[in-house]
C-alpha positions as CSV (number, residue, x, y, z in Angstrom):
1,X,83.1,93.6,82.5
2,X,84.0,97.0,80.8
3,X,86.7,99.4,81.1
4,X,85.5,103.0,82.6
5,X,87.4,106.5,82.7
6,X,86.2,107.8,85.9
7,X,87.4,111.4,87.1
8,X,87.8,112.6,91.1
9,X,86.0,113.2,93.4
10,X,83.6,110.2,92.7
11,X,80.4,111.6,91.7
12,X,76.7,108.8,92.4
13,X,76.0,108.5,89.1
14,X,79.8,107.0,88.3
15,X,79.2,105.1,91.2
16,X,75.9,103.6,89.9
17,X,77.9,102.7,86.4
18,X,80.3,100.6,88.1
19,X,80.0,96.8,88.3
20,X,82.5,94.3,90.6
21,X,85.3,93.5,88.0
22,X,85.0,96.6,86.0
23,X,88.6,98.0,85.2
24,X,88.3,102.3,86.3
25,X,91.1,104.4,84.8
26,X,90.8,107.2,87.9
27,X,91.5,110.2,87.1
28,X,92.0,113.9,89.8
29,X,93.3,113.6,93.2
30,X,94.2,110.7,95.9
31,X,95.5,110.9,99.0
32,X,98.0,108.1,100.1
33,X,97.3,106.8,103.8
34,X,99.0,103.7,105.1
35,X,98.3,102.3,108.8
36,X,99.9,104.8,110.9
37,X,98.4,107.7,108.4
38,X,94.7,106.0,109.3
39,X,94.9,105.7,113.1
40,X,95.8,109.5,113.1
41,X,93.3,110.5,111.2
42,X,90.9,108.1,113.4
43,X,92.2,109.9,116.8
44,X,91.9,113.3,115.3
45,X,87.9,112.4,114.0
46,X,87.3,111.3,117.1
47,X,89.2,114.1,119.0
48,X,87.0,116.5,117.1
49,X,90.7,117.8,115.4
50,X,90.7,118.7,111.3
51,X,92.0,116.3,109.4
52,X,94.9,117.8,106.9
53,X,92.8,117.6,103.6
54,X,89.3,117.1,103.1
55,X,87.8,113.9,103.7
56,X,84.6,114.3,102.1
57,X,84.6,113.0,98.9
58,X,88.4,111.8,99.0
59,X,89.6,108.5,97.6
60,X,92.6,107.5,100.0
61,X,94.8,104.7,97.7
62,X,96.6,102.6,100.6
63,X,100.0,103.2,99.4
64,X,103.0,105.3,100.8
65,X,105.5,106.2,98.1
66,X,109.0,105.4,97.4
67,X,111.9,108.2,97.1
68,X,111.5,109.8,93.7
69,X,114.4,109.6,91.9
70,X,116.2,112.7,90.3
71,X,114.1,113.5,87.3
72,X,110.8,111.6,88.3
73,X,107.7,112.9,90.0
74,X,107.4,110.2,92.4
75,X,109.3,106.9,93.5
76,X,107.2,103.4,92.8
77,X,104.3,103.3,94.7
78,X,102.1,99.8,95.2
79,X,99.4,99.5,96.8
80,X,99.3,97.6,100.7
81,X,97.5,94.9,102.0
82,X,93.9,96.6,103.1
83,X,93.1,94.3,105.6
84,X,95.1,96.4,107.9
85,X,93.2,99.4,107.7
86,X,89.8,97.5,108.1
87,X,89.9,98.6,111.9
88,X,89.7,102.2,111.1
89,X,87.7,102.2,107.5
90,X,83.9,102.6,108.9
91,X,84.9,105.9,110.9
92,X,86.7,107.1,107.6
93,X,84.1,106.3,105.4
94,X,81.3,107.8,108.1
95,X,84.0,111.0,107.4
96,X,82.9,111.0,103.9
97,X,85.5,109.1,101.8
98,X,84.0,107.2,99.0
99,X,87.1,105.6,97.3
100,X,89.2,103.3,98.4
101,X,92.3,101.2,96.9
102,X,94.3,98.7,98.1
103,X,94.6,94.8,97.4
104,X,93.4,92.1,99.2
105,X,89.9,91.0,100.5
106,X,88.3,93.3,103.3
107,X,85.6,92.1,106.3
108,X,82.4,92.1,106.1
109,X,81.9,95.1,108.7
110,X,84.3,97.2,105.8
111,X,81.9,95.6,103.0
112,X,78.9,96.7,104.9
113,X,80.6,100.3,105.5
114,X,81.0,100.5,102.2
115,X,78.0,99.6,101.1
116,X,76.0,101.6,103.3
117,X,78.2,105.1,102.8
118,X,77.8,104.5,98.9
119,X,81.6,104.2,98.6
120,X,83.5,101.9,96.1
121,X,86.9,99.5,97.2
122,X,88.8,99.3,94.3
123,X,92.0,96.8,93.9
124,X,94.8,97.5,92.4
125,X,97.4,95.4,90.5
126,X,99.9,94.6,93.6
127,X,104.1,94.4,91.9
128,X,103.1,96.7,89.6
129,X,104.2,100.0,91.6
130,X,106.4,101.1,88.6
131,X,103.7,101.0,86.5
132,X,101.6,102.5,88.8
133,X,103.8,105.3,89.3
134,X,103.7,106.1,85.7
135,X,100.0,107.4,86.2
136,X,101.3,110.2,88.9
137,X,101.0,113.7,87.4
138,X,102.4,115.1,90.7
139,X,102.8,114.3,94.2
140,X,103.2,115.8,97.2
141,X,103.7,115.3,100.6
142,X,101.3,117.4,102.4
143,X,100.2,115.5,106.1
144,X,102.5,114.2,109.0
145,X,105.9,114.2,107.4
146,X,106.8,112.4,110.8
147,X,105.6,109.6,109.8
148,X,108.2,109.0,107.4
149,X,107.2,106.8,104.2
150,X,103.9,106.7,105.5
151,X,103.3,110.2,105.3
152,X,100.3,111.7,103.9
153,X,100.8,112.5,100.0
154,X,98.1,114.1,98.0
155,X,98.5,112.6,94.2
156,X,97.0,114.1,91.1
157,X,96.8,110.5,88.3
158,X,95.9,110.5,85.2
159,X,94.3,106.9,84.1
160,X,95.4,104.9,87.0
161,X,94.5,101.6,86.5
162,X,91.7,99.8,89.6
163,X,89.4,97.3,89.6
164,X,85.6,97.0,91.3
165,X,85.8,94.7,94.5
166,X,83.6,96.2,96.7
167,X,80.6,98.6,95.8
């Protein structure tokens, strides 16, 4: 296992360095999507609506951040259960994303998905979201404010800390 600085928007020939267990210090832009975030962006793809941001390319980090505190850039921010998303990851990935982080184990329909859109699942640490949050350069809510906490956030990170699951 080896430790890899990897910067966003994925690129194939990262893709191709990375082995399951590697630790990837991310670097660039994610997008935070929780469940409610995911079966929007699922209605509007199949609607044939544009998504608030640009899919291709994207790593989403399933994740809805905490109120930042006066002086901070963003409040703690852990990553969910991924499971829950598993329903809609295929028709994101079809989209174009080729990231995605989270923590848990994912079904074999999402590993296949993966797999054949050339995407990567990364883990991250779960009860670490302080730590996490350390990595956020800046963050900003910038899809379905509605939606509360589990509004769409677009994050710039500098060396955020993932794991290989699932390439």
């Amino acid at each position: 296992m080896k430790e890899i600085s990897i910067d966003l928007p994925l690129k194939i020939a990262n893709r191709a360095l990375l082995q399951t267990g590697d630790k990837v210090l991310l670097s660039g832009i994610l997008y935070t999507a929780r469940d409610a975030a995911h079966k929007r962006m699922v209605e509007y793809l199949q609607s044939g609506k544009d998504i608030p941001f640009e899919l291709k390319n994207a790593a989403i980090f399933y994740a809805g951040p905490t109120p930042a505190r006066p002086g901070t850039i963003c409040g703690v921010i852990g990553p969910t259960t991924s499971v829950r998303m598993d329903k809609y990851t295929p028709a994101i990935l079809k989209a174009g994303a080729k990231v995605l982080i989270g923590k848990g184990e994912r079904s074999s329909e999402v590993i296949d998905a993966i797999q054949q859109n050339q995407a990567v699942y990364l883990v991250a640490v779960g009860g670490a979201a302080a730590l996490l949050s350390k990595c956020v350069l800046s963050s900003e809510a910038i899809a379905w404010q509605d939606l509360g906490t589990e509004a769409i956030h677009k994050l710039v990170v500098k060396d955020f800390p993932c794991y290989v699951s699932v390439l």
